[in-house]
N, C-alpha and C positions, 0 to 999 in steps of 0.2 A: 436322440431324446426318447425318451421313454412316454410309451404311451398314455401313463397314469396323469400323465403332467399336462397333457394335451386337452386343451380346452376350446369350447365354439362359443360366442355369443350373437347371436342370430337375430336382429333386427328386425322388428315384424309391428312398425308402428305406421302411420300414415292417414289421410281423411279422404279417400278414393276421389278424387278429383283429377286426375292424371287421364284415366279410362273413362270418363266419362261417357257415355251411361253405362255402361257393362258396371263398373268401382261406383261403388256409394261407399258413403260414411259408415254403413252395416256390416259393409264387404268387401274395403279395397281389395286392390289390385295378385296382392300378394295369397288373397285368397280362393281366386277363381283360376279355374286353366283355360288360360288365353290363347295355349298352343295349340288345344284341341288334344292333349298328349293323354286324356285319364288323370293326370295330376293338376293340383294348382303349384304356383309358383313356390310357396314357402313348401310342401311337399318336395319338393324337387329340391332346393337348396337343404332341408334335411337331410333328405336320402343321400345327397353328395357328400356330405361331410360326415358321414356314416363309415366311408370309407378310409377316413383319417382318424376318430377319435372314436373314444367309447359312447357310444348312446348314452350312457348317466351323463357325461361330461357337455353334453350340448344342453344349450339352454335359450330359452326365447327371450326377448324383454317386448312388451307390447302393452297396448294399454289396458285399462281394465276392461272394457267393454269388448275388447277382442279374444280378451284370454280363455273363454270358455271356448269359441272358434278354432284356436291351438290346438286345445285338450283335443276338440273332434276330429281336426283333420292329420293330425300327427301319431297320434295313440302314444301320449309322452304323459312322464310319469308328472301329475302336478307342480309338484315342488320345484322341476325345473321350468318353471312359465312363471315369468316375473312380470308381474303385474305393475304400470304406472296407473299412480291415480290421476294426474295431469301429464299432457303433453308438455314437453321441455326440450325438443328434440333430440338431434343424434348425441352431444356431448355428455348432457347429465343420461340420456339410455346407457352409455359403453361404461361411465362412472358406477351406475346402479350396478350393471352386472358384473362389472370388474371386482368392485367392491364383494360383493355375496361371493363370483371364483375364489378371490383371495383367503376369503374367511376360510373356505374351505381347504384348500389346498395352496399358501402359500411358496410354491414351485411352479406353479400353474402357467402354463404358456398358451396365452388364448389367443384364438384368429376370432376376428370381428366382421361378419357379412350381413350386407341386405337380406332380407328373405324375398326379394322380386327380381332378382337379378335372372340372367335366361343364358346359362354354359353349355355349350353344344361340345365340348371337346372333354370330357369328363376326365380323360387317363392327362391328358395333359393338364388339365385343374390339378387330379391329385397330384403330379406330381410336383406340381410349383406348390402346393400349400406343402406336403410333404419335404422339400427343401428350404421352407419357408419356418416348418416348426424347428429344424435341426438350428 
């Protein structure tokens, strides 16, 4: 498959109550580093998929009140951080972003991840996402 085709949409919604107290509603989970690593968690699941697709081709969907959050801790170009203005969960999120990939690139073969997920075996990720886009 060809790389152009290669799309991420990166889930980054939530109301921090999982971590409680560390996650509040200002700052779930997916924004703090839990690991102690220098990163927070959606940091980390970016930079993983950095290794599969082009940086324009990843995209966040998260709500509105976190999207500036994104902008800061990712250094990502606007346009890819889709804004919810209500929470609706995971179904209408992957709709939202599917919908906006497709517009764009009608070939588009997108992988769909949490932004708080925690992969310690990085080469063995890429290589099942990597088998995973072919």
């Amino acid at each position: 498959m060809k790389k152009e085709n290669r799309y991420v949409l990166i889930m980054a919604g939530g109301i921090g109550s999982r971590f409680w107290p560390m996650s509040r509603k200002e700052k779930p989970k997916q924004f703090l580093d839990i690991m102690g690593t220098g990163e927070t968690l959606i940091q980390m699941t970016y930079k993983r998929f950095m290794e599969v697709c082009p940086r324009e081709h990843i995209y966040i969907v998260t709500s509105e009140e976190h999207a500036e959050l994104v902008k800061e801790q990712l250094d990502i170009d606007p346009s890819l951080v889709l804004s919810e203005p209500l929470r609706r969960n995971t179904a209408p999120c992957i709709a939202y972003g599917a919908f906006r990939i497709m517009a764009e690139n009608p070939n588009a073969v997108i992988a769909v991840t949490p932004a708080d997920h925690l992969i310690t075996k990085q080469d063995v990720f890429t290589s099942v996402i990597n088998e995973a886009y072919k």
